[in-house]
C-alpha positions in Angstrom: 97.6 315.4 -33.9 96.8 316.1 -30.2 94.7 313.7 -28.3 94.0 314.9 -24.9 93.2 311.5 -22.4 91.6 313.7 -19.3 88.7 312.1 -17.6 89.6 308.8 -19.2 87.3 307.4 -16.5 84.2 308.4 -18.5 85.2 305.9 -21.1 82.2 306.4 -23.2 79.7 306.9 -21.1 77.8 310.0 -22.4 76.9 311.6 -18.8 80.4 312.3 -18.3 81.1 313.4 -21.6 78.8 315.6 -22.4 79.2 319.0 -24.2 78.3 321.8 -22.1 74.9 323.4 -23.1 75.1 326.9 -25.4 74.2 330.1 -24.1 70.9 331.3 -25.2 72.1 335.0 -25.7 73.3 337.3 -28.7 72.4 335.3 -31.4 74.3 335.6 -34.4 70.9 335.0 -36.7 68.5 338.1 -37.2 65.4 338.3 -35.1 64.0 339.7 -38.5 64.8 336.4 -40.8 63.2 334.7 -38.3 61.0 331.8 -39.7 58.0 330.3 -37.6 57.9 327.0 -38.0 57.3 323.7 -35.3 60.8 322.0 -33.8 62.4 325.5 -34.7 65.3 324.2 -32.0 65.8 320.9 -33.5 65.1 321.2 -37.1 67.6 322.9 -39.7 66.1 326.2 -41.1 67.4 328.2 -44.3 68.9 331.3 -41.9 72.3 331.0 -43.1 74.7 332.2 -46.1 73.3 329.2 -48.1 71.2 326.3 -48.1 69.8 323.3 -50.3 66.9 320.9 -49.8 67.6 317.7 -48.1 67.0 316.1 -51.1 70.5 317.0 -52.5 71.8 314.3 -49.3 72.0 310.5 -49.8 71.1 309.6 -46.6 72.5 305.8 -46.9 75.9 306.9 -47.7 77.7 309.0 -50.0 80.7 311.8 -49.5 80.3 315.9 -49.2 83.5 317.2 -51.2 84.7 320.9 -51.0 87.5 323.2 -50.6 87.4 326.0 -47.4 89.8 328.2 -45.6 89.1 329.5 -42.1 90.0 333.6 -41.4 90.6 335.0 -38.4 89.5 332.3 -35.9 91.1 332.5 -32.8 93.5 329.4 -32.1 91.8 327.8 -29.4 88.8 325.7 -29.7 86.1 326.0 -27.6 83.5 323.7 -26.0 79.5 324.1 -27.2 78.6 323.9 -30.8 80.4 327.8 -30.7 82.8 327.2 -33.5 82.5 327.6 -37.2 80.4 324.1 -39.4 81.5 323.7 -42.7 77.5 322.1 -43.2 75.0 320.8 -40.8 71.2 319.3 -41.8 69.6 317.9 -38.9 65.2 317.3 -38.4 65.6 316.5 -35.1 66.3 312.8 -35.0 69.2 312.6 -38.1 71.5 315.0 -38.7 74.7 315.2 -41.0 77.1 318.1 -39.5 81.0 318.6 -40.0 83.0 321.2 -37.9 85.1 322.3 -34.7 84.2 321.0 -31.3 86.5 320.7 -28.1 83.8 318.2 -27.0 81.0 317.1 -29.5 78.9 315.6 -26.8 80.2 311.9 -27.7 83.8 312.0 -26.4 85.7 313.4 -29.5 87.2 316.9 -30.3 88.9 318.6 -32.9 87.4 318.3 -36.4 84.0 316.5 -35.3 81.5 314.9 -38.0 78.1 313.4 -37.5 76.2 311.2 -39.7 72.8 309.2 -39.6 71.1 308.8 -36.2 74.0 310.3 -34.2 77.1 308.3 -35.2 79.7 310.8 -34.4 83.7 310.9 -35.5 86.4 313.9 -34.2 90.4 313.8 -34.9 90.6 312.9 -31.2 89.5 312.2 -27.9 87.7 315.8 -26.6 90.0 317.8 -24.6 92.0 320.9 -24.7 92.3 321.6 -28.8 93.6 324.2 -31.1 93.2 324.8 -34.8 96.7 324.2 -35.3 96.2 320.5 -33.8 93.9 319.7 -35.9 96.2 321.1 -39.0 99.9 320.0 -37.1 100.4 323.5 -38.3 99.9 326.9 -37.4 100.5 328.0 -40.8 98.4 325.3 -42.3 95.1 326.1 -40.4 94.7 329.5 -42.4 95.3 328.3 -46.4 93.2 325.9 -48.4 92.2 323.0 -48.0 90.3 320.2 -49.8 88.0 318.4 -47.1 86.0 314.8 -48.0 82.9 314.2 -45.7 82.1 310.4 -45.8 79.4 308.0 -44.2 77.8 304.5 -44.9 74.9 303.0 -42.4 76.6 300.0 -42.6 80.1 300.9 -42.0 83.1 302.4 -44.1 84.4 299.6 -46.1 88.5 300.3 -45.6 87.6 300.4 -41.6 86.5 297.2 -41.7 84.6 297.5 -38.5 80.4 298.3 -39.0 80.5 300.8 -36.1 82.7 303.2 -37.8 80.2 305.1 -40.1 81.8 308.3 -40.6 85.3 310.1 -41.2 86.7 313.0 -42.2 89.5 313.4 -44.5 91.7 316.3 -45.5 93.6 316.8 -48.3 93.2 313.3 -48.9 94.8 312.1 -45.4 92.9 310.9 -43.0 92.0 312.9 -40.3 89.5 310.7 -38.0 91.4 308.6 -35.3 88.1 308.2 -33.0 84.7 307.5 -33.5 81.4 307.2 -31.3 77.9 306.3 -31.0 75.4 308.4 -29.1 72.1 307.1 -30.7 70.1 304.5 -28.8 70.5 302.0 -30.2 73.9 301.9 -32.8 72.5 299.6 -35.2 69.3 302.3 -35.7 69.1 304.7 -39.2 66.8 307.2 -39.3 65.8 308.7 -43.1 66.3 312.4 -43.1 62.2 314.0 -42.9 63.0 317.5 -42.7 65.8 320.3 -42.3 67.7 322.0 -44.9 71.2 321.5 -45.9 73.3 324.5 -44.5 76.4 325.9 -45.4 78.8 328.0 -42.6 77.3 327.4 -39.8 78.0 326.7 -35.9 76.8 323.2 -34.4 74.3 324.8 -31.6 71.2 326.7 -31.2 72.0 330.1 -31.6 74.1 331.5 -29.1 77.4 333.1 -28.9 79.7 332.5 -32.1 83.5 332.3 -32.2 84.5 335.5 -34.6 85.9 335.1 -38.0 85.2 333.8 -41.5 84.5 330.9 -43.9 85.4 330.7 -47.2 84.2 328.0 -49.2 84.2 327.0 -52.9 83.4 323.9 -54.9 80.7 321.9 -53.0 80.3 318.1 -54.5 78.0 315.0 -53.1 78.5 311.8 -54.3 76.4 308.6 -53.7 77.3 305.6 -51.9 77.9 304.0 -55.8 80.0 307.4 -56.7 77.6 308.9 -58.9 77.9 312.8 -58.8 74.5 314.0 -57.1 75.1 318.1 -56.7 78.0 319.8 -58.0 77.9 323.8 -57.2 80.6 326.0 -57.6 79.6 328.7 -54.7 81.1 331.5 -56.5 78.0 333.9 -57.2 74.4 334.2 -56.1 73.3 332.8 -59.6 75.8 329.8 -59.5 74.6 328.8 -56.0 71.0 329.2 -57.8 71.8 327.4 -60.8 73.9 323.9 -59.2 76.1 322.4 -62.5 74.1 318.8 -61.1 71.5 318.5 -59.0 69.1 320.6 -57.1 69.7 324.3 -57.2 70.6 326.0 -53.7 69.4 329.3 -52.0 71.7 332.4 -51.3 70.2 333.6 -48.2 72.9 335.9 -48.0 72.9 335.7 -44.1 76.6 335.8 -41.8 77.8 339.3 -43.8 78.3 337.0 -46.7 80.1 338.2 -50.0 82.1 336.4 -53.0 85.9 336.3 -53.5 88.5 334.4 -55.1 88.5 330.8 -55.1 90.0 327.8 -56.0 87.7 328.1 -59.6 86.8 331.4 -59.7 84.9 333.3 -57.3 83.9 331.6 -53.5 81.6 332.2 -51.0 82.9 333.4 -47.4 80.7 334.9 -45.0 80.5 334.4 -41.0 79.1 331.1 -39.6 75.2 331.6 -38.2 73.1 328.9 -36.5 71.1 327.0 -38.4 68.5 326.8 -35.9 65.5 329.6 -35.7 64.7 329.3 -31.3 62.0 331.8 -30.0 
C-alpha cells in the first residue's frame, strides 16, 4: 500500500491538512428530488439510490458488512469528497461514512472511514493515491470484494489503543494503517439525532462527481455484542423494502440505478449522488 509522507511538517495539525472545499456546480442530485428541510448542507437526506433510517445504526459500536465492486472509475483519486462512498449518515455533528479520499480533511487518504463525532481512519497518510494502491492491484480494484466497516467509542479492542475507533477491513485483511481525530475534543461521542443512512454516495455537498458505478450486494450491521441488527440483500426494489432483519430501506432509485447479478442473486449498482440536498 502506498503512503505518500509530503507535508510531513503538518503533522496533524488540521489547518495544514485540510481537504480542499467541493465545487458548488453540476450537481449530480436532481433539482426536482429536492427536499426542503433545515441543515440541508449538513444533514444526510434520502436523494440517493437507497436509504434506511438511522435507527438501523448502533451508534456505540457495531460493524457495516457488504460485498461491492467499483466500474469504470478512473485510477486516480482525487481530493474533495468527489469520489464514490460505499455509505455515509451524518446530522451534522456525527457522521458514519466509508469511501475514497486523497485527503479526508484529517491527514489520511485512500479508503477513508469516519465514525462517531469525527474519528477518522484511511489506508494511509493523504497524498497522491490511486485505486490500485488501495487494492496493490490493478486488476483487483475492479472484482468483488467483501468490505467490514467497524467502530467502538471506546476503542477497537485488538488495537489496544482507545484512540483508534475505526478501521476498515477488506476481504478480511486489514486495510487501515492510520488513524485521526478531528473532533474537539477526542474523548467526545455524539448520539446520531438525524440523517438517513445512504447507500452510493460521494463524501461532499453536491458538486462535481468522479464518473462510474457501484455495485453493491448484501448489506449486514452488527452490534457492538454481534447481534445481527439489518440484514438486506439489495437485489430488488422489494428486497431493499422488505430487510430479512431489521428496518426496511427505501429505493429511491436516484444515480441511474438498476439491479444485476450479485454475489446472492441480484445487486444494486447505480452512480454515487450526494447525500446532501444544498439550495
Amino acid at each position: 500500500m502506498k503512503k505518500n509522507y509530503w507535508l510531513a511538517a503538518c503533522m496533524l495539525t488540521l489547518v495544514a491538512c485540510k481537504k480542499e472545499e467541493p465545487l458548488l456546480n453540476n450537481s449530480n442530485a436532481s433539482s426536482q428530488n429536492a427536499i426542503a428541510t433545515s441543515g440541508s448542507c449538513t444533514v444526510t437526506q434520502p436523494i440517493t439510490v437507497a436509504s434506511f433510517p438511522k435507527e438501523v445504526l448502533p451508534v456505540d459500536s457495531g460493524t457495516i458488512e457488504f460485498h461491492a465492486k467499483l466500474v469504470g472509475f478512473d485510477n486516480t483519486i482525487v481530493v474533495g469528497g468527489f469520489e464514490p462512498h460505499f455509505f455515509k449518515i451524518d446530522d451534522g455533528r456525527s457522521t458514519f461514512h466509508m469511501g475514497f479520499n486523497a485527503n479526508d480533511g484529517a491527514g489520511n487518504g485512500g479508503l477513508i472511514g469516519m465514525a462517531g463525532s469525527k474519528f477518522a481512519c484511511g489506508t494511509g497518510w493523504f497524498g497522491n493515491w490511486t485505486y490500485t494502491d488501495v487494492y496493490s492491484s490493478d486488476s483487483a480494484r475492479s472484482k468483488w470484494h467483501y468490505y467490514k466497516f467497524e467502530w467502538n467509542r471506546k476503542g477497537l479492542r485488538q488495537f489496544k489503543n482507545t484512540q483508534k475507533k475505526v478501521a476498515i477491513y477488506i476481504d478480511g485483511k486489514l486495510n487501515t494503517t492510520r488513524w485521526q481525530s478531528v473532533t474537539e475534543s477526542n474523548k467526545t461521542w455524539y448520539p446520531l439525532t438525524a440523517g438517513t443512512f445512504n447507500l452510493i454516495t460521494t463524501g461532499q455537498v453536491p458538486g462535481e462527481v468522479r464518473d462510474g458505478w457501484v455495485v453493491m450486494d448484501e448489506l449486514k450491521i452488527f452490534d457492538g455484542t454481534g447481534k445481527l441488527v439489518l440484514q438486506n440483500g439489495l437485489g430488488s426494489k422489494w428486497e431493499i423494502e422488505h430487510s430479512k432483519v431489521g428496518l426496511n430501506g427505501v429505493f429511491n432509485g436516484f444515480g441511474n440505478a438498476y439491479f444485476v447479478k450479485g454475489i446472492i442473486g441480484n445487486a444494486l449498482i447505480a452512480k454515487p449522488v450526494s447525500s446532501f440536498n444544498c439550495q
